[in-house]
C-alpha angles and dihedrals in degrees: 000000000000092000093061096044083054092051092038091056107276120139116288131226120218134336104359115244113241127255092261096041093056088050089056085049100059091037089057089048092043088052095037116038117089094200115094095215092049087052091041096057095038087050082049096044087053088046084056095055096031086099098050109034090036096160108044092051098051093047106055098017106050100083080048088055090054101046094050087053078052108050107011089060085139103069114063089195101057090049089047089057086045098047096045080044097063087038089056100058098023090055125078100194116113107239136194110240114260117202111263105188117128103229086057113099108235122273117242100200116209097246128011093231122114123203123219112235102212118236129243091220112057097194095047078057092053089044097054095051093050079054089050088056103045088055091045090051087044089060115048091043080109108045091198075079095065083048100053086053090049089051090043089058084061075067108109097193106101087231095062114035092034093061087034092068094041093062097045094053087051087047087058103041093058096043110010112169098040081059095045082054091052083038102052092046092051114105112251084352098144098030083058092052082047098069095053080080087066102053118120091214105092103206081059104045083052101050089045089060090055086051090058099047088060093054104049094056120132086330110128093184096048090037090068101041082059093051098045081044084075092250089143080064107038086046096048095043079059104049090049093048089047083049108254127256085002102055121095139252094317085064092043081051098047093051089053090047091053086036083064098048103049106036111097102347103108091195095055087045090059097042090054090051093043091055095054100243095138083074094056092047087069100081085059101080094040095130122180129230085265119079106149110121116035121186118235091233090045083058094050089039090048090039089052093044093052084048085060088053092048093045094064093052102041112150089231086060116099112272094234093056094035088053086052105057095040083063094048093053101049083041086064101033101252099131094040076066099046090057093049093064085041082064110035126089145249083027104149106259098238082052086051092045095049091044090053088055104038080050095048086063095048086056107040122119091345105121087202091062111042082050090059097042087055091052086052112107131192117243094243138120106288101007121257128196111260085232090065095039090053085042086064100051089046094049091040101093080205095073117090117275096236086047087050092053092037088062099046085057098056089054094044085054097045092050099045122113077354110120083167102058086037092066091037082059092043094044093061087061095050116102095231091058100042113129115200096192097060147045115256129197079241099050088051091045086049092053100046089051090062110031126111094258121093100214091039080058084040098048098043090046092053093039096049089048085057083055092053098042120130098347113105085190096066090047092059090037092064094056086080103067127110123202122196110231104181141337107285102016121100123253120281126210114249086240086055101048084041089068095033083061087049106052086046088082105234131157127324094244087047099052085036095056095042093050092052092053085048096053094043086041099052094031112108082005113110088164089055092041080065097050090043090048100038089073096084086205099074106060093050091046087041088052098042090051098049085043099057123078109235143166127292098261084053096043074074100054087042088055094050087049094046075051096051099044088050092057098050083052094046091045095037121128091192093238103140101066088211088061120037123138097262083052098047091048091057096044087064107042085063103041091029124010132236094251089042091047096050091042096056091045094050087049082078097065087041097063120110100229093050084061088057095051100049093061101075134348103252119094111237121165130172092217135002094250092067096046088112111131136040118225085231099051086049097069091042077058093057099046100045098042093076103044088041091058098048082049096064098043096048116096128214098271099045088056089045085064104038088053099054089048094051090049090046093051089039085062099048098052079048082062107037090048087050085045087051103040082053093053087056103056091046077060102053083045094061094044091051082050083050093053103044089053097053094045083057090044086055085049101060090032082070091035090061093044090049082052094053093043084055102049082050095065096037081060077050104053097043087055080057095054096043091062095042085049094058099046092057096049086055090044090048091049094055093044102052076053094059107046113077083067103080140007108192089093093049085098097060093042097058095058085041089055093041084060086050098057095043086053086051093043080050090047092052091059092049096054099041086055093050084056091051092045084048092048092061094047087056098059094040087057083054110050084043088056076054106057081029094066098041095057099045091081093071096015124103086194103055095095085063097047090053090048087058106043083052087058090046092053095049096052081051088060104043087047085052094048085049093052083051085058101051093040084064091050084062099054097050092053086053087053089051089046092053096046093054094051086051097052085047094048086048093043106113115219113231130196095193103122089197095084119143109264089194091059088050100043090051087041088052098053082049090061099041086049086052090053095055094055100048092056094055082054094058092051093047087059089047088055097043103049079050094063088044092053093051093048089054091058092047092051095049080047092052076039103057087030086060086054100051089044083055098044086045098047089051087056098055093043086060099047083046092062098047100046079063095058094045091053096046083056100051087045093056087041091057094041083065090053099048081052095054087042091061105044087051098049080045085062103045094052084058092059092052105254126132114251116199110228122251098180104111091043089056093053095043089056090042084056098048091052085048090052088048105049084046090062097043091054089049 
């Protein structure tokens, strides 16, 4: 132990060791002492010299430090020593010294962030991270290694997962894709990181969430691991309980950490927005009337937080997932809120630059919310629209450059894909819509074109070309406006006081700004091309300036005039006799030349800062002086250059042809898509014909099962009469028995057997009126076998209609069985009738008062039984020529039902046919165009010009007609 009190401070005996000697000391005892305390102070003692002697130690001692993690796995301390040994000499961050000793508790810092302190010697720093590296290198050269510091964070003990966490981060931060790679094949890897965020220790709750930060740079696969590991959850749970936007450097952390795993990543995005954690994005920007004092962190956490918003709708998101976050964030209020913030006052003007734009995305092709930022008004006496307010900070050369473009960027997003908002814009410039008394978006723009300051010209030119993009109505709608000059001159047009600006030679931005309102003003325009070209002023300034050699800021200017006057040769009707196209072409071919002319107009798409446009739609510029080009204008540059360009070259003739071409094939698409929108609405025809027919097939298909339900109560109702049938003839047998023993109830038999024969007579009528009735259906049946059979030989549906009036024949049968029946019925109650007629004539009347009372009494209760009965049978009848009325209704109802079927099927049959003819004639009709068509594209290919294949459209619509008559002949 003398050794370690040497090397810990203690008076030394003798010459002293050098640095590297005593750290082959300690590595021999490390490798060679079987006790655990000797191994424990020499590893302590390394980890006190590892600063200093970084790379001694790091050298011999590392394979030491290893094999301890490995085999020592039961003594957290001496792992702790281990582990803060290989930080020391793996990380390249400068640290303030902690206190090491063993009897100190361990220290919780407030935040797991280190700063870096920043080194006098700039090599010796460069130095020291190349030595970082090495050793980092060195170190996941096995990657057993990555996955033993990944076991050892399962670790509960402080001295072991905290340095744990903090060599990893440094081991990430070195080479930090070889260990993301360790890292993503590790079982459970991720899902172990993950907990950290779980611990109740702070310091290591922190320092896990700049763990995770490292390893989820620039890394898709481990991204979304993180993400399905609930990480949205666990990090928002910990902003809200470190309060927000008001909270410290964890929340500053947990936002980096979100801002990695959604930019740029389109399934975490959707995964955010499918959880519903927009929603919960929405308390973070609830900021109170007083703003005064804002923290310097509160600004970062509320910059970062505005960053997340702006990441979910990102214009180089997909539409689809960008439209359906912005709904979901006006849905939930968040950009009411937004706005609110966009409105109030004593907000930091970095935090009020980054919420317009943030604003300008959520708003940005959703027609919802750019309704709902129009309707926003300023708190302010009288309102004002937002969008004014924002217009006078961008056209005040006062205001800070980044809020100015800020705010033109805010109006490029609200107008864009807005044709409503574009003629709300319009209309304030109009003169019938003019308010004196107020301040309009059009009077500001106005302003700002023609102010003293170059980016205010430059800002309301661009911004007033956004208000005339793609619609062709608004374009024509701004030639209307009139613009006062001076007292005592007339009015002059805003296009004419737009090129009087630009011949009067004023700055680059300003020239630049005004030509590329021109060119978005007059393309697609041929209305404005006349005014343009009726100042007889323009073409001869456009050609003298294309003409000149200038310096290089003004070949720029020269390019965007060669652009302007091609498009007012490409969009020309050739109205104004001075200036047609022919005219113009040759125009420039003397003063200019065609080569010249080309050249000047390519050197546009060659500039640097148009480069820099196109790439993404907000303007963001460096300095004033290069804000040159708009994103927008930059596509119309790119369409326009090509065509420009054929347009100059082409001679007369050539554009006599290739117009009578254009307007030939213009004429043919005009027939084929009459032919095809006939064709679909023979189509719909025949589906409605489908339909109706299977609506009529279900019908009968009822029809059929009311017919069967039917014949299954008439089988019913003959069981019933059977039985009744053979109850009375027992009953009649017994009472024709009966009656020769007494006379004194003859009398009331007689009046029981009158009523008999009038409800027989009844009976009779009704019978003879049901064979009437019978009579007719049977001539109807027939008559319907008739027209049956006539239309079954061009008829599809004749198999069905037989069917039926099989059925129908069938039910006549069985109604006439059952008239048979009842017929019957009737004879055996005459017979009765007779029969009791005949037992009252043979009855002997007989004068003898010592009958037997007895006999009579027992002779009377027979007949009254017999009357009782009688009359059930009376009511049974009744019942039963009611059901039989109803089944011969709903048999003239199946009956009438079968004709229309019939009348119904004939007249699809015809239209049938002549939707055929019709089609064999179109098809003949388009045959002869296909065959013009071919000759003339035949034609144009011999005159060199370059013909677009229709081939395949022509077979896709050959096979559509095919399927379709296919369908109309099954």
């Amino acid at each position: 132990m003398n050794f370690f009190r040497g090397v810990m401070g203690g008076q030394a005996v003798g010459p002293q060791p050098s640095g590297a000697e005593t750290i082959q000391k300690l590595c021999d005892r490390v490798a060679s002492s079987t006790l655990l305390e000797d191994r424990r102070d020499a590893v302590r003692a390394l980890k006190s010299l590892s600063k200093k002697y970084r790379m001694e130690v790091g050298t011999q001692a590392m394979d030491h430090l290893i094999n301890i993690l490995q085999t020592d796995r039961s003594d957290s301390e001496i792992l702790g020593y281990a582990l803060d040994t290989l930080y020391n000499i793996i990380c390249n961050d400068e640290e303030e010294e902690q206190d090491e000793s063993e009897d100190a508790v361990t220290p919780l810092p407030v935040s797991g962030k280190h700063k870096n302190v920043s080194a006098p010697d700039e090599n010796a720093q460069k130095q020291a991270d190349d030595l970082g590296a090495q050793f980092t290198d060195t170190f996941i050269q096995e990657p057993e290694h990555v996955s033993l510091i990944l076991s050892l964070l399962e670790e509960f003990d402080f001295h072991v997962r905290w340095p744990g966490v903090k060599l990893l981060t440094a081991l990430l931060k070195n080479q930090c894709t070889q260990v993301q790679g360790v890292i993503l094949v590790s079982p459970m890897g991720v899902s172990r990181l993950m907990d950290l965020l779980a611990d109740s220790r702070e310091v290591i709750r922190n320092d896990g969430l700049l763990l995770l930060q490292q390893l989820t740079k620039s890394n898709a696969a481990i991204q979304k691991i993180v993400a399905f590991e609930n990480a949205f959850e666990r990090l928002l749970d910990i902003i809200t309980e470190e309060g927000s936007s008001d909270g410290g450097i964890v929340v500053e952390d947990c936002l980096l950490l979100l801002l990695n795993l959604l930019k740029n990543n389109s399934s975490n995005q959707n995964f955010f927005k499918e959880g519903s954690y927009i929603q919960r994005m929405k308390p973070w920007f609830e900021v109170g009337d007083d703003n005064s004092g804002w923290s310097a962190q509160k600004v970062t956490n509320l910059h970062l937080m505005l960053q997340l918003v702006r990441v979910m709708v990102s214009p180089v998101n997909s539409p689809g997932a960008t439209a359906s976050c912005q709904k979901s964030m006006y849905q939930c209020g968040l950009l009411q809120q937004l706005c609110t913030i966009l409105m109030a006052t004593g907000v930091p003007a970095d935090i009020l630059t980054e919420t317009i734009n943030t604003v300008s995305e959520v708003i940005r092709g959703s027609q919802v919310n750019q309704d709902y930022f129009a309707s926003v008004n300023a708190p302010s006496n009288p309102p004002r629209p937002a969008i004014v307010v924002l217009l006078m900070s961008m056209v005040n050369e006062r205001q800070p450059f980044v809020l100015r473009c800020a705010v033109l960027y805010c109006f490029q997003c609200f107008l864009y894909k807005n044709q409503k908002g574009q003629g709300e814009i319009v209309a304030t410039l109009l003169p019938s819509t003019i308010d004196a008394n107020s301040i309009s978006a059009g009077q500001l723009l106005c302003g700002g074109l023609f102010s003293a300051d170059s980016l205010s010209n430059w800002c309301a030119a661009v911004a007033l070309a956004h208000a005339l993009q793609d619609n062709l109505t608004q374009k024509e709608q701004l030639l209307r406006v009139q613009l006062a000059t001076s007292l005592g001159k007339p009015p002059v047009s805003l296009l004419q006081q737009c090129t009087n600006i630009l011949s009067q030679g004023s700055k680059v931005q300003t020239r630049v700004g005004l030509l590329m309102l021109l060119c978005t003003w007059i393309s697609n325009c041929p209305i404005a091309v006349t005014h343009f070209l009726h100042n007889q002023e323009n073409v001869p300034f456009l050609t003298a300036q294309i003409s000149e050699n200038l310096g290089e800021d003004e070949r720029l200017v020269q390019g965007l005039c060669a652009l302007l006057l091609g498009i007012c040769i490409y969009h020309n009707d050739n109205s104004l006799e001075n200036y047609t196209k022919d005219k113009l072409k040759q125009l420039i071919e003397k003063r200019i030349g065609k080569e010249n002319f080309v050249e000047k107009l390519c050197f546009i798409t060659k500039h640097e800062l148009y480069s820099r446009a196109a790439q993404k739609p907000q303007p963001v510029f460096p300095s004033p002086e290069q804000m040159l080009f708009d994103h927008e204008f930059t596509k119309l540059v790119k369409d326009l250059e090509g065509v420009i360009t054929k347009a100059v070259h082409k001679s007369s003739e050539e554009e006599k042809k290739e117009e009578e071409v254009k307007k030939t094939l213009e004429q043919h698409d005009n027939i084929v898509t009459q032919y095809k929108e006939l064709i679909r609405e023979q189509d719909a025809q025949i589906q409605e014909l489908k339909e109706q027919v299977e609506s009529m097939t279900s019908q009968n298909e009822q029809m059929q099962t009311t017919v069967t339900q039917q014949l299954s109560q008439i089988q019913q109702h003959k069981d019933q009469y059977n039985i009744l049938k053979l109850k009375l003839g027992k009953e009649n047998q017994s009472q024709v028995n009966g009656q020769g023993e007494g006379s004194q109830v003859n009398g009331l038999q007689t009046e029981e057997l009158t009523q008999l024969r009038e409800e027989v007579e009844e009976l009779r009528k009704q019978q003879t009126l049901l064979q009437t009735q019978l009579s007719d259906k049977d001539a109807l049946i027939n008559s319907l076998k008739s027209e049956a059979a006539q239309t079954a030989e061009g008829s599809a549906g004749a198999t069905e209609n037989t069917e039926l009036l099989k059925e129908l024949e069938a039910l006549r049968s069985q109604l006439q069985s059952q008239s048979s029946e009842i017929n019957q019925l009737k004879t055996e109650r005459q017979e009765l009738v007779r029969r009791a007629e005949a037992g009252s004539s043979n009855a002997v009347p007989s004068s003898d008062s010592s009958i037997d009372t007895a006999k009579m009494a027992e002779l009377e209760s027979r007949l009254a039984a017999q009357t009782t009965e009688t009359e059930r049978l009376k009511e049974e009848t009744k019942s039963l020529t009611a059901s039989r009325a109803d089944l011969e209704q709903q048999l003239a109802s199946a009956t009438s039902t079968v004709a229309i079927l019939q009348t119904e099927k004939a007249k699809q049959q015809t239209d049938l046919q002549e939707s055929k003819k019709e089609q064999d004639d179109l098809l003949m009709l388009l045959a002869d165009q296909d065959q013009k068509i071919h000759s003339l594209k035949q034609r144009l290919k011999g005159l060199g010009e370059t013909v677009e294949d229709e081939d395949d459209l022509d077979a896709r619509d050959q096979t559509d007609d095919d399927d379709e008559e296919d369908e109309e002949e099954d």
